[in-house]
C-alpha positions, -999 to +999 in steps of 0.1 A: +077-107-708+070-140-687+050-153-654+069-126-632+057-094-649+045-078-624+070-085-603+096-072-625+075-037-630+076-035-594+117-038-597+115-014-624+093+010-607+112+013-570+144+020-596+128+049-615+120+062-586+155+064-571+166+076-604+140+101-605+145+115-568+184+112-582+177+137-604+156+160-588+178+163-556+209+168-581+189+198-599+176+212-568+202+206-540+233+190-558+252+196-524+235+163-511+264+143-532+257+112-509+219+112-514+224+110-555+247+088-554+231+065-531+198+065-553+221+063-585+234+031-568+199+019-557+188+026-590+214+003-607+205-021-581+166-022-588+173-029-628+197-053-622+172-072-598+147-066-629+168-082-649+177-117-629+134-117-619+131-116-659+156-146-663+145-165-632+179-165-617+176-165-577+196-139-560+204-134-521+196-098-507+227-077-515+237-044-525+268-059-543+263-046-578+294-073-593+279-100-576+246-090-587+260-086-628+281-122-622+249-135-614+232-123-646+260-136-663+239-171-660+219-160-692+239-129-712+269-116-716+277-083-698+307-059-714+333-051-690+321-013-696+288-022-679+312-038-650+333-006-648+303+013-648+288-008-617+321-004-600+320+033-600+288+030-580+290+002-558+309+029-530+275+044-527+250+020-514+238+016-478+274+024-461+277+064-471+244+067-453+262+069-416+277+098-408+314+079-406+314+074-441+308+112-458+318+110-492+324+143-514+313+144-553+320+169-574+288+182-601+307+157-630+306+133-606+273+132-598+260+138-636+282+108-643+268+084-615+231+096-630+242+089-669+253+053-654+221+050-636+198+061-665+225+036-692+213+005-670+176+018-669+175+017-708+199-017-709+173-032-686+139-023-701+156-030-736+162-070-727+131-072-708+112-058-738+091-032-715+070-011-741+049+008-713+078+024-687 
């Protein structure tokens, strides 16, 4: 770890807990296809911000999950899987919260968008080298 650890717990944190609710609301009330996917994208969003913290690369507030992954490009290289993965979920963030942009998911869907959430959860805490998470 370095001198931002607690800073990057905090990113790591705020994204297990939108996986978390992800998950919950996808076992409980899976017809709220925009809520998952929105924390699934959140999610994705919170490791990713982990990640640049942990390499002290300087990031503008954004929801942009490619411009967030070109940034960590700085200091690793990232597969073009992890891209496509990103790109699946970078629909959801703050824009299918209005009511103008409903969006309909199927139960694959959704279980995919959480598999691609929980994939960048482990990528994340594997680089940073979190033993307690």
């Amino acid at each position: 770890m370095n001198a931002n650890d607690d800073h990057i717990k905090e990113w790591i944190n705020k994204a297990d807990h939108d996986l978390g609710s992800a998950k919950l609301i996808f076992l409980h009330i899976p017809d709220y296809f925009d809520t998952i996917a929105f924390h699934c994208q959140q999610a994705v969003e919170k490791y990713i911000k982990a990640l640049l913290v942990y390499f002290e690369i300087d990031f503008q507030r954004s929801h942009n999950l490619i411009y967030l992954l070109d940034l960590l490009t700085k200091k690793l290289e990232v597969s073009e899987d992890r891209y496509e993965k990103a790109i699946l979920l970078n629909g959801f963030s703050v824009q299918i919260r209005y009511p103008d942009k409903t969006i309909y998911l199927s139960k694959e869907e959704l279980a995919t968008a959480i598999e691609i959430a929980q994939d960048f959860r482990v990528f994340a805490i594997d680089l940073i080298g979190i033993k307690d998470f």
